[in-house]
N, C-alpha and C positions, 0 to 999 in steps of 0.2 A: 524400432529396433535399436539397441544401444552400438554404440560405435564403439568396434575393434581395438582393442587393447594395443599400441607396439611391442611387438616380445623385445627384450632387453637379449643380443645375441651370448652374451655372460654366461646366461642363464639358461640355455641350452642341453640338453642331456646328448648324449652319443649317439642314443636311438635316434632322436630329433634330426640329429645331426647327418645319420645315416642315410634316413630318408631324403636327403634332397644334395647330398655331395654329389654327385652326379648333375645336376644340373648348373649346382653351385659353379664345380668343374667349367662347363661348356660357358656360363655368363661371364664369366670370371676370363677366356681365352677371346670370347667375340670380344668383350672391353679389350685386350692386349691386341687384337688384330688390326682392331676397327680404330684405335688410338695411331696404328704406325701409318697408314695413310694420309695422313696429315703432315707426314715430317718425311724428306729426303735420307734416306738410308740411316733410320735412328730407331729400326725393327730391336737391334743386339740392346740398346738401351734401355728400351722399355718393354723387353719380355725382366730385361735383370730388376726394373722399377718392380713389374709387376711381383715377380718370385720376393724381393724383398720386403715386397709389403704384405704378401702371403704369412712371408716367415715373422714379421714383425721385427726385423732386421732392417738398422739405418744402415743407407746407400750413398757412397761417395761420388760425386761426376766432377771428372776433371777435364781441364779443357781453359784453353783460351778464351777470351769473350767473343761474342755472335755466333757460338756455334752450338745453340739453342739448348743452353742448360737448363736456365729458366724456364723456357719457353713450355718444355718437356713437362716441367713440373705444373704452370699453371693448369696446360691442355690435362693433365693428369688429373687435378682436382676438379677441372669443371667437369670433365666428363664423368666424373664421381658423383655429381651433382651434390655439392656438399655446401652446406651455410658457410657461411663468410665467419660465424662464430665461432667454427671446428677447425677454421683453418688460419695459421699463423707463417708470414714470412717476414724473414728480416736479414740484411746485407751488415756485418758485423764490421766493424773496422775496432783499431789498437785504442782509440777512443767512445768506444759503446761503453753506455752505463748498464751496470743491472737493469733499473727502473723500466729502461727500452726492451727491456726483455720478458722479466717478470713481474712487472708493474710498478705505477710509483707509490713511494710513502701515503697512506692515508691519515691525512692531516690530522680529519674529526677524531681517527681512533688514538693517534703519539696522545691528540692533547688528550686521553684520558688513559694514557700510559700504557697501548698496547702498540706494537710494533707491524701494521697490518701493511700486505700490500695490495692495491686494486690491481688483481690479477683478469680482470675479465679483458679480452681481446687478444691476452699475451701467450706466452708459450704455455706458461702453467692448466691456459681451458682446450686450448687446440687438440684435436685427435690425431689431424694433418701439416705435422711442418714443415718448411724449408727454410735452412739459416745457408744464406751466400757466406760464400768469403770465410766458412766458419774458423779458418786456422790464423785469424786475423784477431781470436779471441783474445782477449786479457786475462790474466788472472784469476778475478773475479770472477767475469763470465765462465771461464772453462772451469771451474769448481759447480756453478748452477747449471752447467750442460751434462757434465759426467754424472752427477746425481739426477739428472731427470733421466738420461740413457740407462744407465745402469741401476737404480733402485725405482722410475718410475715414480718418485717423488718428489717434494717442493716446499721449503720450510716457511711455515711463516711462525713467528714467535718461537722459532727454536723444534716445533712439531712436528713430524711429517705431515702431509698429506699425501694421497694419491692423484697423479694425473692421468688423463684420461687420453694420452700422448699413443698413438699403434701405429704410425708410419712416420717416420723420419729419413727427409732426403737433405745432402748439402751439396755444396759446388763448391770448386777452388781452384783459382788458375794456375795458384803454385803449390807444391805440398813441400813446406818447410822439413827444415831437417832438426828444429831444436828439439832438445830431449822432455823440453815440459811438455808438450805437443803428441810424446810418444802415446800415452793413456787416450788420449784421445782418436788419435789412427787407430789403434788399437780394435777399439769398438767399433769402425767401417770394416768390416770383414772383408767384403765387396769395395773397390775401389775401380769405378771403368771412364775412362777416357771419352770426352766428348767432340770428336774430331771436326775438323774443316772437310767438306765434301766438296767442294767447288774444283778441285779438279779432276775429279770422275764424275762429278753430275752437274754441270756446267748449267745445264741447261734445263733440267728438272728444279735446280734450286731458281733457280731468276723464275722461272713458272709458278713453284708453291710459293715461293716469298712472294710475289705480287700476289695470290690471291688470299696469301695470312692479311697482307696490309688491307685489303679491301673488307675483308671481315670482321678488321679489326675498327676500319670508319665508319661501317658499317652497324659496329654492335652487334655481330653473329656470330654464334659459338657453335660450327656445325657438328665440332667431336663430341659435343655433351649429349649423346644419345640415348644415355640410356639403359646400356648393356646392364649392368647391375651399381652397387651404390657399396661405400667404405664399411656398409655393415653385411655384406658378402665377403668382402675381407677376411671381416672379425670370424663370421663362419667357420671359413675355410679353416682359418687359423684354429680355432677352436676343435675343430673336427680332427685336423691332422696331430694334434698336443693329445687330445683323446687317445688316437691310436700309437703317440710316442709310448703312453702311459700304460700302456693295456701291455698284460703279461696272458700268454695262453699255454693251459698246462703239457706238462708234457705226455705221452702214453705209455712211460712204464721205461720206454728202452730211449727215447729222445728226453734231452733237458726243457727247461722252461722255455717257451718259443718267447722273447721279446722284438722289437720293433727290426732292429738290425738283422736277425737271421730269419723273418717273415720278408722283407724288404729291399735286403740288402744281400744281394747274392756273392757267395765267397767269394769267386774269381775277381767280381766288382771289388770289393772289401780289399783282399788283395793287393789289387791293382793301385785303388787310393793310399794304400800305406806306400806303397813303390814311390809311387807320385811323390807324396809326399817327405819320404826320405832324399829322395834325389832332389830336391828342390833346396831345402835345407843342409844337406852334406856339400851337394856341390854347387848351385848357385847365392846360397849363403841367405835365402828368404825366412825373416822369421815369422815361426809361425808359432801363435801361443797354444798353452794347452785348450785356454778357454774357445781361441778361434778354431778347433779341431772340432769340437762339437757344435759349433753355430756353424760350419762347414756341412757338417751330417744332417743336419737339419733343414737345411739350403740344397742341399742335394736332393734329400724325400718332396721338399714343395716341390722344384722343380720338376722332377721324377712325375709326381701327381698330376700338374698342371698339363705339362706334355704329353705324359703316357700311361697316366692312370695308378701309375705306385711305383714301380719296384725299381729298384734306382739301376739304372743301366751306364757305357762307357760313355756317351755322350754326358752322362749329368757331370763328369767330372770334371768338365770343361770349364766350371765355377772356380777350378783352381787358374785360371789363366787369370784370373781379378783379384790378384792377393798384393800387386805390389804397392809396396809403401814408397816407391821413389816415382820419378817420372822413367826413368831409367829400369828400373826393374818392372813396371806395367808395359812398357815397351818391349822388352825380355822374354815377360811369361808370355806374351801375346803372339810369339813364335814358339817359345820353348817348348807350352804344353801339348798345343795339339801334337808337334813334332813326340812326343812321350808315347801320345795318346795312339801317336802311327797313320795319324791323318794327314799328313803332308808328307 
């Protein structure tokens, strides 16, 4: 018997797609359940992990250090179960070169007058990154990070290529305020705070921290179980872009039915534009055009993951992750539900 071909999830039709969203769905929430057991009150965390990597939206986690930025993202990838080849981290400082990132100079190929870099290990092969510290960038670096967020590409010889990059997480204990840095905020839509719990869970944390340390002497990875794998992901993703894209006709007396008025119910609709006025008029958050629509998009995964589609007043609660200061993440994290009429 010839062995099973891997389908490439790319390649996928809608029907394909149709048939196993639902399941997809359900794999896709055991991994997000069965990942917060492991961490003391880091559930808010890693449902926004998981929603961002649905959407194929990079995720900002801010926070102090030890209060398991990283940690988040490691448990994340193993329980993905993903090669070490997919996946890329790196802790940036004002002194990182390119090379540490997108590989160094290939000697063999200058001396025969091409400009090549060995990219294999680096961000340019990863599916799965995490870059610390990312606002710690240079110049240099923040010009190779903005082109691979935003065009998905990686020059060598002046070329593009395509990277094969669908989740990007970073961390940062401070979120500067220079203006070369704004482009880059920018594209974290999502920015959530990774708090100190040690004085409400005093005693939950000294419990799970000694048994993370023993698994860790130990060499056991109990959260890599299994749930589903980063090309459930791609799915998911793929499946939801399907039905952004899908127009259905109208009957004569209704217009074109697209994603928003199938999905998106007016008073909800509404309500998001309220929101979002009053955020911008009176607490002064900006918010771009571009992050308006990766906000709507953010909302439907979520919407799906939770509750199957249609975006309700709970999904708006992704507006409480918008701030760009430490000051204004502190803000919206009262402000919105207060909007929303849940406090």
């Amino acid at each position: 018997m010839a062995a099973s071909t891997k389908v490439n999830p790319d390649d996928l039709s809608l029907a394909d797609l149709q048939t196993e969203a639902d399941t997809l769905r359900k794999k896709i929430n055991r991994f997000r359940e069965s990942l917060g057991r492991f961490f003391v009150h880091k559930q808010e965390l890693i449902d926004l992990m998981v929603v961002a990597a649905v959407a194929q939206e990079p995720l900002l986690l801010v926070g102090p250090p030890g209060t398991a930025k990283s940690d988040l993202v490691l448990k994340f990838k193993d329980a993905l179960g993903m090669d070490e080849g997919d996946y890329f981290e790196y802790m940036l400082t004002r002194f990182t070169e390119p090379s540490e990132i997108i590989g160094a100079i290939d000697i063999k190929e200058l001396r025969a007058g091409r400009y090549i870099r060995k990219k294999e290990g680096k961000l340019p092969t990863a599916r799965l990154a995490f870059l610390d510290e990312i606002f710690k960038s240079n110049s240099a670096i923040l010009n190779i990070l903005l082109t691979i967020i935003n065009e998905k590409k990686f020059y060598q010889e002046g070329k593009p290529e395509p990277v094969p990059l669908r989740v990007l997480f970073a961390a940062t204990n401070e979120i500067p305020e220079q203006g070369e840095l704004a482009a880059l905020k920018d594209r974290f839509v999502l920015k959530v705070q990774s708090r100190s719990v040690q004085d409400e869970f005093f005693t939950e944390l000294i419990d799970a921290g000694l048994q993370g340390e023993a698994y860790k002497g130990l060499n056991q990875k109990p959260w890599a179980e299994g749930h589903c794998s980063l090309d459930d992901f791609i799915k998911a993703n793929r499946y939801l872009t399907f039905l952004f894209a899908r127009k259905t006709p109208g009957d004569g007396r209704e217009d074109e039915q697209n994603d928003r008025k199938l999905f998106f119910p007016a008073d909800v609709f509404r309500e998001f534009q309220r929101l979002v006025k009053t955020l911008v008029r009176e607490d002064k958050i900006f918010i771009s055009d571009r992050k308006l629509v990766k906000l709507y998009k953010l909302f439907r995964v979520r919407s799906w993951l939770f509750s199957g589609g249609t975006v309700s007043r709970d999904d708006l609660r992704l507006l409480a992750y918008l701030g760009e200061t430490h000051q204004e993440i502190d803000h919206l994290r009262e402000k919105v539900p207060q909007l929303l009429g849940d406090v």
